[in-house]
Residue frames as qw, qx, qy, qz and C-alpha x, y, z in Angstrom:
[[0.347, 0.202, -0.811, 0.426, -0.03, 8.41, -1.26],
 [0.640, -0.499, -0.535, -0.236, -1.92, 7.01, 1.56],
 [0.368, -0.601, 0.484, -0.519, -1.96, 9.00, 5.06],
 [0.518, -0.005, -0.809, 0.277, -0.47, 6.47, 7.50],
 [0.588, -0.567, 0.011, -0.577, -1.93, 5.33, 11.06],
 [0.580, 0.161, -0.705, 0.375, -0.30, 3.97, 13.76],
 [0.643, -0.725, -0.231, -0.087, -1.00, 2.83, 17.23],
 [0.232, 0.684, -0.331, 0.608, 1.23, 4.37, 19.58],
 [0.705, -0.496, -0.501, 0.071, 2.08, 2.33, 22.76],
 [0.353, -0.895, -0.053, -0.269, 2.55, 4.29, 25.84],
 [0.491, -0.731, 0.449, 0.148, 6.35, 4.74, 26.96],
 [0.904, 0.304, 0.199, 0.226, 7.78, 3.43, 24.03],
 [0.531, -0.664, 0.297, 0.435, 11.22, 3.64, 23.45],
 [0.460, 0.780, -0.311, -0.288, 13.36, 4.15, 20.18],
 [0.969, 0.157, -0.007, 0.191, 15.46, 1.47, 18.58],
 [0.664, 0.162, -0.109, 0.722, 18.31, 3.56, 18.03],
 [0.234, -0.787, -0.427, 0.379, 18.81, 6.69, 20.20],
 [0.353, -0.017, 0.485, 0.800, 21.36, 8.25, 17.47],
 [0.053, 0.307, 0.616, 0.723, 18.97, 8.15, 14.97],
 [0.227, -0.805, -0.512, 0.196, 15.80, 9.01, 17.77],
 [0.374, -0.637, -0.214, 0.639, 17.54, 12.26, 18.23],
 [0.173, -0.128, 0.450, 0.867, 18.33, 13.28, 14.71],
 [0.098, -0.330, -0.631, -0.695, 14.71, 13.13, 13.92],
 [0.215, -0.270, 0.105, -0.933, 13.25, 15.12, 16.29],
 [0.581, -0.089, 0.356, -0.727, 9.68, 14.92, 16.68],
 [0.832, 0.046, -0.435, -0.340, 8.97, 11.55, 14.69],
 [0.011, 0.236, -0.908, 0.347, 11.14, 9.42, 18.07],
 [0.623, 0.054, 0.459, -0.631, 7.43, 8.73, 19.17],
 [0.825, 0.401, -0.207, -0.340, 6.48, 7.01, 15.76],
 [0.486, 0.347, -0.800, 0.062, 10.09, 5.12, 15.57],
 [0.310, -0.264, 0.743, -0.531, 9.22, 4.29, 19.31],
 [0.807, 0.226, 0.232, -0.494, 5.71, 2.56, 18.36],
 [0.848, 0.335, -0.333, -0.239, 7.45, 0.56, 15.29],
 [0.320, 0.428, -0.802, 0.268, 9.82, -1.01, 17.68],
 [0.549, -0.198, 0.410, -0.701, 7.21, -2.55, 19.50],
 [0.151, -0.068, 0.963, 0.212, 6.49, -5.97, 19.22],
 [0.176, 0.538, 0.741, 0.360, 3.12, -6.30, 16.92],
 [0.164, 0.819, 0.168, -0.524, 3.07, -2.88, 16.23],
 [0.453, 0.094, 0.527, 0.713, 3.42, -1.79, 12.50],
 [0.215, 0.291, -0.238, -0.901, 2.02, 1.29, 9.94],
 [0.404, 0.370, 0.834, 0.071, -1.20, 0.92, 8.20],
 [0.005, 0.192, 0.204, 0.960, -2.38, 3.05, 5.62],
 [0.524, 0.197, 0.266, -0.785, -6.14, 5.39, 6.89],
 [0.642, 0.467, -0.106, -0.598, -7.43, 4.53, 3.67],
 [0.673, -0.058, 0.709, 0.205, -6.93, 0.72, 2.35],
 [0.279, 0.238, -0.567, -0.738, -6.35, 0.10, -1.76],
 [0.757, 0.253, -0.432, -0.420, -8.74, -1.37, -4.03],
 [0.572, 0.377, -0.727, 0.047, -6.48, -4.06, -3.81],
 [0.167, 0.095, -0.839, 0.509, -6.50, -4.50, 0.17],
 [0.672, 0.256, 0.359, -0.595, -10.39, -4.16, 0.29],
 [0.684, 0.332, -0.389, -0.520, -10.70, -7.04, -2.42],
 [0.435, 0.139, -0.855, 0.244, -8.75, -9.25, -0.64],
 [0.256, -0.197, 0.332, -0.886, -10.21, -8.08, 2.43],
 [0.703, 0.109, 0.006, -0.703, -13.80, -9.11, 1.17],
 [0.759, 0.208, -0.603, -0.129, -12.77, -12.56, -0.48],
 [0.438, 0.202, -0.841, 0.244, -11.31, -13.54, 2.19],
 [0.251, 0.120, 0.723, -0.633, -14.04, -13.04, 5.35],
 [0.091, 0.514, 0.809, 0.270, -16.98, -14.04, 2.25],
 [0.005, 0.615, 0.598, -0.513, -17.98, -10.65, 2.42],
 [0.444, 0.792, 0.196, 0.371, -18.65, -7.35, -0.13],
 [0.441, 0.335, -0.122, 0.823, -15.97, -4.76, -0.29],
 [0.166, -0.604, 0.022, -0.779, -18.13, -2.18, 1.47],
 [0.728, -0.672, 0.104, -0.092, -18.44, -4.38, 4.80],
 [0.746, 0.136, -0.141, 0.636, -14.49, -4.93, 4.36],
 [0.267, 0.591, -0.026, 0.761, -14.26, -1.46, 3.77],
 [0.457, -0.738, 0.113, -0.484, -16.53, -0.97, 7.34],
 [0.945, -0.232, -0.130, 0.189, -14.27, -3.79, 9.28],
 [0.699, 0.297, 0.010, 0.651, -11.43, -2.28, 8.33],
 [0.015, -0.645, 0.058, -0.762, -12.20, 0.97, 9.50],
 [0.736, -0.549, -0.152, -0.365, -13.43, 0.01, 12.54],
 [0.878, -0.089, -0.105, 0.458, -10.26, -2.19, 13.35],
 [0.399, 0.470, -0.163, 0.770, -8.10, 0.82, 12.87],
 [0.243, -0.657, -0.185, -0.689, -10.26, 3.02, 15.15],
 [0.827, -0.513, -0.080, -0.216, -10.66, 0.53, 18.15],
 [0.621, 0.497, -0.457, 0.399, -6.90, 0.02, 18.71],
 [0.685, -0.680, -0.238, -0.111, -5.76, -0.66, 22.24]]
């Protein structure tokens, strides 16, 4: 399984406070996916999402692979 990465916007709030409370420490995380354009990405992309990746900016897997990393990293 692929370690997940998420951006985490500052004062974010939980969707449901119920469910925010039953799970402790992860309210921060639910807080971030209720954000508008905020979603999970996996660290590590598949095969599959570096192939597409490449085809689609005309480029080889291994500058995908360094775009891709880079995008994650620089998050605002």
């Amino acid at each position: 399984m692929n370690a997940i990465s998420m951006s985490l916007m500052k004062k974010s709030q939980p969707c449901d406070a119920d469910l925010a409370a039953s799970l402790g420490t992860s309210v921060t995380a639910m807080g971030a996916l209720c954000e508008p354009g905020q979603t999970m990405v996996p660290l590590k992309p598949s095969a599959t999402m570096l192939a597409a990746g490449a085809r689609a900016g005309g480029v080889s897997v291994e500058v995908a692979w360094k775009i891709y990393q880079t995008m994650i990293h620089h998050v605002d």
